[in-house]
ChimeraX commands (.cxc) that place a marker at each C-alpha (Angstrom):
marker #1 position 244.92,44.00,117.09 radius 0.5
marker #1 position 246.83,40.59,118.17 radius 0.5
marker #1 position 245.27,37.77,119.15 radius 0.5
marker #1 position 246.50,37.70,122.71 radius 0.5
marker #1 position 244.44,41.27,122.75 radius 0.5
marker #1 position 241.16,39.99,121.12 radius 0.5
marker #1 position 241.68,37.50,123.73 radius 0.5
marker #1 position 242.11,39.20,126.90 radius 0.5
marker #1 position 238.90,41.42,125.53 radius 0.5
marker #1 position 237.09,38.41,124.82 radius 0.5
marker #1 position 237.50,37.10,128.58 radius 0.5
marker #1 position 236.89,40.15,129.82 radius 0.5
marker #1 position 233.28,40.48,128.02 radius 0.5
marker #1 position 233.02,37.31,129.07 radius 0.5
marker #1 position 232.92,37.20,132.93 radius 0.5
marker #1 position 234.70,40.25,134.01 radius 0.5
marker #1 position 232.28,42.21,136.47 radius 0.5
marker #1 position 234.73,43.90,137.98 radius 0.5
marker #1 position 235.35,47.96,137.57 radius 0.5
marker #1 position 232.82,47.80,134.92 radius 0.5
marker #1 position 229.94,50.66,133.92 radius 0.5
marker #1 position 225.97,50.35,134.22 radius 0.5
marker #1 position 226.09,50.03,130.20 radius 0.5
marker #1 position 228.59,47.18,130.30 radius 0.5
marker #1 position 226.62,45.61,133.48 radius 0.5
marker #1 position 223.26,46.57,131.19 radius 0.5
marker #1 position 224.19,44.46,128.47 radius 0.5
marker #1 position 224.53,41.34,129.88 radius 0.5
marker #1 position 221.47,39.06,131.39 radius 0.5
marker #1 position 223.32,38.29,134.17 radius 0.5
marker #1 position 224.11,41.63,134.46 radius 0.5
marker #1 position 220.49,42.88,134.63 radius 0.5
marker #1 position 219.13,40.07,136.85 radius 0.5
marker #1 position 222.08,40.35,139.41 radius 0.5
marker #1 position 220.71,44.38,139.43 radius 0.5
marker #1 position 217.13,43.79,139.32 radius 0.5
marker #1 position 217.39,41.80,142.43 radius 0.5
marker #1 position 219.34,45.10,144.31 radius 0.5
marker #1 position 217.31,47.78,142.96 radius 0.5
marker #1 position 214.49,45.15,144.22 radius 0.5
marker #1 position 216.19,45.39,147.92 radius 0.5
marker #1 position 216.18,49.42,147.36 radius 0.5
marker #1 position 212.50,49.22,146.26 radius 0.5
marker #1 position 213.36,50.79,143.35 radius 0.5
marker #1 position 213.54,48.17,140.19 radius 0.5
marker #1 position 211.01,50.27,138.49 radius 0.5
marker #1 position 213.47,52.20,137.17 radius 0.5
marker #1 position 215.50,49.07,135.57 radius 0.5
marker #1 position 212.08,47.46,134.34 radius 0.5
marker #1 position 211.31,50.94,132.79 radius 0.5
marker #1 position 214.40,51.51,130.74 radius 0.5
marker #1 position 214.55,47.49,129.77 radius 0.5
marker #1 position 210.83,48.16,128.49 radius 0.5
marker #1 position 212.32,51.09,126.64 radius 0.5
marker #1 position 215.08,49.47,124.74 radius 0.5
marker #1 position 212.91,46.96,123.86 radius 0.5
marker #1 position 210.10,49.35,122.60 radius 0.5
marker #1 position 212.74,51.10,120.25 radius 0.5
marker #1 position 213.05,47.80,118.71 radius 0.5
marker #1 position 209.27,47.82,117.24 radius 0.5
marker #1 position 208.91,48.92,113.55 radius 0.5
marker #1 position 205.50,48.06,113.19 radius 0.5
marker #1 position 203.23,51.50,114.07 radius 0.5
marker #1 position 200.33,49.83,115.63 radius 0.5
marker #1 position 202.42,47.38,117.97 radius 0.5
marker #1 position 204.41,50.45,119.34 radius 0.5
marker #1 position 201.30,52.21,119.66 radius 0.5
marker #1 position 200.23,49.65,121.76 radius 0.5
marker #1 position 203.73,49.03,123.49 radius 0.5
marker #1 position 204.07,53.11,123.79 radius 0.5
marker #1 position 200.28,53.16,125.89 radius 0.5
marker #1 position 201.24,50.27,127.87 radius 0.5
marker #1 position 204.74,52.07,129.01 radius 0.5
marker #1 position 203.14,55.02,129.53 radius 0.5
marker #1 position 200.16,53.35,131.80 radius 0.5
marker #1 position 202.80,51.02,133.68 radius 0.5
marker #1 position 205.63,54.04,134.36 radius 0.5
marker #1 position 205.09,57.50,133.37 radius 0.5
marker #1 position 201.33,58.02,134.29 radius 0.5
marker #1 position 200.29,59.51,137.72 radius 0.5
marker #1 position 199.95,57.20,140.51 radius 0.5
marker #1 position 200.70,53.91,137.52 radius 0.5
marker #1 position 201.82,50.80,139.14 radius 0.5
marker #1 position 205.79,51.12,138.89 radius 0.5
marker #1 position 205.74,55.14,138.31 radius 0.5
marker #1 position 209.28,56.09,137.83 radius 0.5
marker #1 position 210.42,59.58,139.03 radius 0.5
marker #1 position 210.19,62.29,136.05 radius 0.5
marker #1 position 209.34,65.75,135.41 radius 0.5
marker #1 position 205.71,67.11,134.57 radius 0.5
marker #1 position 207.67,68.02,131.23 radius 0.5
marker #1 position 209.33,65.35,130.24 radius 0.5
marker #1 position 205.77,63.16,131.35 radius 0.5
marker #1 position 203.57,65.66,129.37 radius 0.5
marker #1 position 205.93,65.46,125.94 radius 0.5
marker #1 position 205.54,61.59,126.35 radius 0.5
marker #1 position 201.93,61.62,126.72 radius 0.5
marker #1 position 201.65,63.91,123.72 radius 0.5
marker #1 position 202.95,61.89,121.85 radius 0.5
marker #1 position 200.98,58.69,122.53 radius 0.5
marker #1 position 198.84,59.12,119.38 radius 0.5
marker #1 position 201.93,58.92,117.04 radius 0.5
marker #1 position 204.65,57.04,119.12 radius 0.5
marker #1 position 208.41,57.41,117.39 radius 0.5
marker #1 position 210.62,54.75,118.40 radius 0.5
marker #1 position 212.94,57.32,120.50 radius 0.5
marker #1 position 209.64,59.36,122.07 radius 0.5
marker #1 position 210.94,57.55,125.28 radius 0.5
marker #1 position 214.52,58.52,124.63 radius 0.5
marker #1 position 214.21,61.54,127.39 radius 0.5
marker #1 position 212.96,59.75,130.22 radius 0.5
marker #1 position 215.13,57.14,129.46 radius 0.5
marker #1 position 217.95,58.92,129.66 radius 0.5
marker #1 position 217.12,60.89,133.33 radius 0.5
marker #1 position 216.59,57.26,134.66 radius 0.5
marker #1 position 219.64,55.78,133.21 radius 0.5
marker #1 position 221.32,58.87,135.17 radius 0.5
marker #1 position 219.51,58.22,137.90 radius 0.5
marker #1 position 220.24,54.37,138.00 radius 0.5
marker #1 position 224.16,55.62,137.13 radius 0.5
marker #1 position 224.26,58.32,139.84 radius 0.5
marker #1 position 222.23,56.76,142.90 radius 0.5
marker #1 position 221.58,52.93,142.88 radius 0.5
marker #1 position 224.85,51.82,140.62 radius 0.5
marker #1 position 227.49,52.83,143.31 radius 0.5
marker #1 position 225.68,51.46,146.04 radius 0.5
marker #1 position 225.18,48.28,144.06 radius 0.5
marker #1 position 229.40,48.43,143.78 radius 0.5
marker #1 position 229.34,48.33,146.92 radius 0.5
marker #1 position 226.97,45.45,147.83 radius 0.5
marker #1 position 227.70,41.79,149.33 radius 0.5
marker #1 position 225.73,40.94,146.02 radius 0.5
marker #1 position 228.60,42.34,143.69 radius 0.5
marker #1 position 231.13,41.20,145.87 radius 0.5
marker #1 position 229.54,37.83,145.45 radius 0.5
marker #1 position 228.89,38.31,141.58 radius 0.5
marker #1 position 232.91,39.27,141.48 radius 0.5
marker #1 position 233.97,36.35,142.87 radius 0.5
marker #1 position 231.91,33.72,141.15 radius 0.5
marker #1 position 232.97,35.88,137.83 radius 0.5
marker #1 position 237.47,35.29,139.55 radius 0.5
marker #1 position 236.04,31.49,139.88 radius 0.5
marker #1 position 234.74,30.86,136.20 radius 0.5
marker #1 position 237.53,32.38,134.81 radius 0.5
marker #1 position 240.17,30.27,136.82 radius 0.5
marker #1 position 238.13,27.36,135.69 radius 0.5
marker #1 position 238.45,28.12,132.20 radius 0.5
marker #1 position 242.08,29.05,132.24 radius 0.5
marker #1 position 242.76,25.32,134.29 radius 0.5
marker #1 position 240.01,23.67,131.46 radius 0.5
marker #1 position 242.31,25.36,128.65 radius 0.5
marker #1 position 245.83,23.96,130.38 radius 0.5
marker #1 position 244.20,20.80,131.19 radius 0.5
marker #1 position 243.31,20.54,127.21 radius 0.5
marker #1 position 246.53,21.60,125.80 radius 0.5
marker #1 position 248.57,18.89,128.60 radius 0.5
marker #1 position 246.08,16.50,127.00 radius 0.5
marker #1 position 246.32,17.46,123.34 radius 0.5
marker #1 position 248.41,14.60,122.32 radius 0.5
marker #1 position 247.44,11.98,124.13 radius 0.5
marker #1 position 244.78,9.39,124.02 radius 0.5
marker #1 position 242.71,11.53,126.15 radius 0.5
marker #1 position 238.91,13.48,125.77 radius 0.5
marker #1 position 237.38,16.03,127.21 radius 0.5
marker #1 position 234.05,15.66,127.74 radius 0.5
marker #1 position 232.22,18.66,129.41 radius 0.5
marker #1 position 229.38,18.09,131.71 radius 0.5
marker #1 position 226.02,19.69,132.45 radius 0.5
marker #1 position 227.05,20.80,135.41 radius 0.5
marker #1 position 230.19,22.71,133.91 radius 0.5
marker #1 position 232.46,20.72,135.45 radius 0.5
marker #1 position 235.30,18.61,132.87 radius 0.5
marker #1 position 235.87,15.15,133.41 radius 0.5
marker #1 position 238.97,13.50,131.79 radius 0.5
marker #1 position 238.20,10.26,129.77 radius 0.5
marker #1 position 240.97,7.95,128.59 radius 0.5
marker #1 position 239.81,6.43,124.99 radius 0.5
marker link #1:1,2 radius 0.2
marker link #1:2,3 radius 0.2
marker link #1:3,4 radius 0.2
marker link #1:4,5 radius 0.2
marker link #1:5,6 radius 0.2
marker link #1:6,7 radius 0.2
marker link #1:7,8 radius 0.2
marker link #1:8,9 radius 0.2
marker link #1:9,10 radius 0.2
marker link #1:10,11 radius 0.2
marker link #1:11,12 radius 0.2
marker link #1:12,13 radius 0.2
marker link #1:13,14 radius 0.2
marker link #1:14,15 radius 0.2
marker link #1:15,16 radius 0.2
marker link #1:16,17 radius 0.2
marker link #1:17,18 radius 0.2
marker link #1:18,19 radius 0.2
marker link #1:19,20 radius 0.2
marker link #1:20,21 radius 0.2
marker link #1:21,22 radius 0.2
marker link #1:22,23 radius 0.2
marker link #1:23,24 radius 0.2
marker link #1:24,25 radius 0.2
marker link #1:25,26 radius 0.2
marker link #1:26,27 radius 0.2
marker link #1:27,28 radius 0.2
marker link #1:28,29 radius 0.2
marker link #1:29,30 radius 0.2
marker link #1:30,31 radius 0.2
marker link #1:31,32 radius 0.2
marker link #1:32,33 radius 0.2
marker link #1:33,34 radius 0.2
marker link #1:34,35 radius 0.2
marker link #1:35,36 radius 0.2
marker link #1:36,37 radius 0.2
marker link #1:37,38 radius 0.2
marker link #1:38,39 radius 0.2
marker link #1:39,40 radius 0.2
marker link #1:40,41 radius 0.2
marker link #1:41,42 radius 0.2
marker link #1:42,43 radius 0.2
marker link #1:43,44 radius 0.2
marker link #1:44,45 radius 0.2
marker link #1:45,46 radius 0.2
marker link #1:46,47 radius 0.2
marker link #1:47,48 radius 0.2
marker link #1:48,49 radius 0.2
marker link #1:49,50 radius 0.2
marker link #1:50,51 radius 0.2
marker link #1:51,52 radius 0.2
marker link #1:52,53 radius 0.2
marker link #1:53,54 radius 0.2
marker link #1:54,55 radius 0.2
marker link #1:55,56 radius 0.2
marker link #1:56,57 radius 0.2
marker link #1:57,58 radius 0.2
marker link #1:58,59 radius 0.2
marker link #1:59,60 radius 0.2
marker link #1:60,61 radius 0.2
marker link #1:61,62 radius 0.2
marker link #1:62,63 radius 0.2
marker link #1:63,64 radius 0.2
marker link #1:64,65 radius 0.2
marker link #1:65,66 radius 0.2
marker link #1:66,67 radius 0.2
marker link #1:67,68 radius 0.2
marker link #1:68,69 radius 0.2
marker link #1:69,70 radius 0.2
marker link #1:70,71 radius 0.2
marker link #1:71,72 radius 0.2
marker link #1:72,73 radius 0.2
marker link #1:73,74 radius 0.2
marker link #1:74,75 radius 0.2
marker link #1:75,76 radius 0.2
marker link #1:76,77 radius 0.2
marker link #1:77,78 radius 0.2
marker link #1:78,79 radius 0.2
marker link #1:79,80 radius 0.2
marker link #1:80,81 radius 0.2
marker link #1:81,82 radius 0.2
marker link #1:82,83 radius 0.2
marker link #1:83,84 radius 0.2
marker link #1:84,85 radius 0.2
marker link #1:85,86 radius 0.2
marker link #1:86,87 radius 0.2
marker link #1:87,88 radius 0.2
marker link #1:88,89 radius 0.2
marker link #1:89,90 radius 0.2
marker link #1:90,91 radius 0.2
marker link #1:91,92 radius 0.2
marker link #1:92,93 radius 0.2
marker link #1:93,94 radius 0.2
marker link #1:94,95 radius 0.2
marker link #1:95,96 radius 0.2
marker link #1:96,97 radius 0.2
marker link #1:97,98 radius 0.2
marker link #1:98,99 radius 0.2
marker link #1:99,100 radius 0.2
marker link #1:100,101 radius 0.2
marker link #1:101,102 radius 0.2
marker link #1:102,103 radius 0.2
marker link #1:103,104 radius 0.2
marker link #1:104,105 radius 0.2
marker link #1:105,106 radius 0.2
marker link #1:106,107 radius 0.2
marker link #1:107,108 radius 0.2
marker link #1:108,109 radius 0.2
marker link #1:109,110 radius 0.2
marker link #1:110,111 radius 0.2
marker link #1:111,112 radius 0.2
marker link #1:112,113 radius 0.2
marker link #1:113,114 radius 0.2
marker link #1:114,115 radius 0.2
marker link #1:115,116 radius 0.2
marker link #1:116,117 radius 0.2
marker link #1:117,118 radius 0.2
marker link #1:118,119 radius 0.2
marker link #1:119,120 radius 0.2
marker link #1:120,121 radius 0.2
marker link #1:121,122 radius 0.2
marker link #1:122,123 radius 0.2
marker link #1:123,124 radius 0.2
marker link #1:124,125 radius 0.2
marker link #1:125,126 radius 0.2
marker link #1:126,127 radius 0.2
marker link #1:127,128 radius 0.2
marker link #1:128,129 radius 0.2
marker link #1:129,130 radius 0.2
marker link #1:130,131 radius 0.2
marker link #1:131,132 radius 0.2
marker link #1:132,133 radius 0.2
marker link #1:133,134 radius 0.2
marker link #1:134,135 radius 0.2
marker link #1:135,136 radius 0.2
marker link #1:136,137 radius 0.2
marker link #1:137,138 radius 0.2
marker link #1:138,139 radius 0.2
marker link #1:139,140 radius 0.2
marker link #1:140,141 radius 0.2
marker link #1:141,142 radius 0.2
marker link #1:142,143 radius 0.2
marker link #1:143,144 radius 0.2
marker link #1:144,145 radius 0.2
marker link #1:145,146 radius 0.2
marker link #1:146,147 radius 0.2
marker link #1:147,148 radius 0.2
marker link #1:148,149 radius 0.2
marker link #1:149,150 radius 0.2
marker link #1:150,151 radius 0.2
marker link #1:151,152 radius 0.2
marker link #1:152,153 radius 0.2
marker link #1:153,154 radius 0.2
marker link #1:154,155 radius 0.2
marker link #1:155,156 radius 0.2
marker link #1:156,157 radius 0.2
marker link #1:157,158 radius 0.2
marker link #1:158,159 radius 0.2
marker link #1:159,160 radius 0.2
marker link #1:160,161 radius 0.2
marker link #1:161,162 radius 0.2
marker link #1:162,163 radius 0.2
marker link #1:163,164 radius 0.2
marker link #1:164,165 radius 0.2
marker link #1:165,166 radius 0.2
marker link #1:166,167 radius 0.2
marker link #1:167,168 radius 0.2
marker link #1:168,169 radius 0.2
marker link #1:169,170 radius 0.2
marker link #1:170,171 radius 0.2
marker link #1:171,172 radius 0.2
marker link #1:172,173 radius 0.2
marker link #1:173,174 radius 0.2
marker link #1:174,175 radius 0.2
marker link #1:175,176 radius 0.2
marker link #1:176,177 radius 0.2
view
């Protein structure tokens, strides 16, 4: 792979929202906030808090911790009538609460799964379709204009007496030394 090509990939990662997948969209924080607050219009961000809880359950090693994690899951999503009850099977609900005793780090790997699908299926192409993406796509077309200009603006200035100092605000402001 040439560097122009790690590159282009690395911008892309890097504020392309545009065309992507739920899993690409999933693994970035901005990503998963700008969905939250849709599935929160669609009274439905159970479903993202529930697979978020999820990955971060399969990341427990210690038994008693995911014993602990794996109750309060099943108590917050998966039980009857629970707070943010997410929509599964009696089967696949049963299997989970069998195995509350014993919790494996992929005894939520099931349900996960049907609610990815139904996240991927249902509220994803709405959410492509939402003022909120459009908005997200744009501010992601902004930032990456402002990087390319930041980049020209820093080669131009790369033999000269000139720094460039970046501000909190993101913003570049050109001192002479």
């Amino acid at each position: 792979m040439d560097l122009n090509s790690t590159k282009r990939i690395q911008e892309t990662d890097e504020t392309s929202l545009q065309g992507e997948s739920l899993e690409t969209l999933l693994s970035k924080k901005c990503g998963q906030i700008a969905f939250l607050g849709f599935l929160k219009s669609e009274f439905c961000e159970e479903n993202l808090d529930f697979w978020l809880a999820c990955q971060e359950f399969q990341t427990f090693d210690c038994p008693e911790e995911r014993t602990k994690r794996a109750a309060r899951i099943y108590e917050t999503f998966i039980k009857d009538d629970s707070p943010k009850q997410v929509n599964l099977d009696f089967y696949t609900r049963e299997n989970i609460r069998q195995s509350l005793q014993q919790p494996t780090p992929s005894c939520f790997v099931v349900a996960q799964k049907k609610i990815y699908s139904l996240m991927e299926h249902g509220s994803f192409p709405r959410f492509i379709q939402s003022e909120l993406y459009k908005v997200l796509i744009d501010a992601a077309s902004e930032q990456r204009g402002l990087r390319k200009r930041s980049m020209a603006l820093r080669i131009k200035t790369a033999g000269n007496d000139f720094r460039v100092n970046s501000l909190q605000s993101g913003l570049l402001l050109l001192q002479k030394d």
